[in-house]
N, C-alpha and C positions, 0 to 999 in steps of 0.2 A: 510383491516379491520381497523375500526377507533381505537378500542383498543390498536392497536401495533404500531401505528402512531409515538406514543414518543418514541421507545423503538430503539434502536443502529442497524442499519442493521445488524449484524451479528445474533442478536436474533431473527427479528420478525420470523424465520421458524422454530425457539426452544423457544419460549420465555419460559417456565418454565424453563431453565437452567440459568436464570438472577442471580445474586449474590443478595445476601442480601443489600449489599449498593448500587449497580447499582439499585434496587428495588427502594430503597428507594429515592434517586436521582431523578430519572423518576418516582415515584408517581406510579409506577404498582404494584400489588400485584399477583404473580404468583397462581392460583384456583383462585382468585377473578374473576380477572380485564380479563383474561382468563384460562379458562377450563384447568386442566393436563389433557395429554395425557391416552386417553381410553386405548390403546394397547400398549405394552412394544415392540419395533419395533422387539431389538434384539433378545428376547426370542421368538418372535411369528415366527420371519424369523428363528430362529436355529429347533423349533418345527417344521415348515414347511418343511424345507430343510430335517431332520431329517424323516417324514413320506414320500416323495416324493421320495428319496434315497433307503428308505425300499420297493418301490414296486418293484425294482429291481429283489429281488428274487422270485419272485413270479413268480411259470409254465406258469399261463396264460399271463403273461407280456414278458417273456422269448417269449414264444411262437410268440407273436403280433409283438417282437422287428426282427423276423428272416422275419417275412412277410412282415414286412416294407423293413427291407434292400433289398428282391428280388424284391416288385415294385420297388423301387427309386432309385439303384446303376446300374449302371451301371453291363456287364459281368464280364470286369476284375476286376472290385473291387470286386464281389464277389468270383472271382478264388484267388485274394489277402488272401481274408480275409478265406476263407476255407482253402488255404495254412498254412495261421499264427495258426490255431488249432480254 
C-alpha cells in the first residue's frame, strides 16, 4: 500500500500504533494518511471466544458433541471415555 511505504517495518501491519514523533518524522498521520482500525481485535476475539464457549452448555450441542464422537472415534476410545464418567 503506497501509504505505509515510509513507515518502519514494524508498523506498516499496525500503523496507527506509530508515536507521535515517529509520526511526525515519516510525515504520516495515523486516521489521515490511514484509516484506525474498524474492529477492536482483542475485544471482538474475547466477545467471540466468550459466545462460542457458551454453546457448550447447551442440550442440543451436548447432544450433537456425543454423536459426533460415535461416528468419528474409534471403539476403544469410546470404551475410554465411558469409563472416565
Amino acid at each position: 500500500m503506497p501509504e505505509l511505504r515510509a513507515l518502519p517495518p514494524p508498523l506498516v501491519h499496525e500503523p496507527w500504533k506509530i508515536s507521535p514523533l515517529d509520526a511526525m518524522e515519516e510525515t504520516f498521520t495515523p486516521g489521515v494518511d490511514y484509516p484506525f482500525p474498524y474492529v477492536n481485535i482483542v475485544d471482538s476475539g474475547k466477545a467471540a471466544r466468550k459466545k462460542m464457549w457458551s454453546h457448550r452448555k447447551r442440550s442440543e450441542v451436548k447432544r450433537e458433541k456425543s454423536g459426533i464422537l460415535e461416528r468419528h472415534t474409534s471403539n476403544r476410545m469410546r470404551r475410554k471415555k465411558q469409563a472416565e464418567g
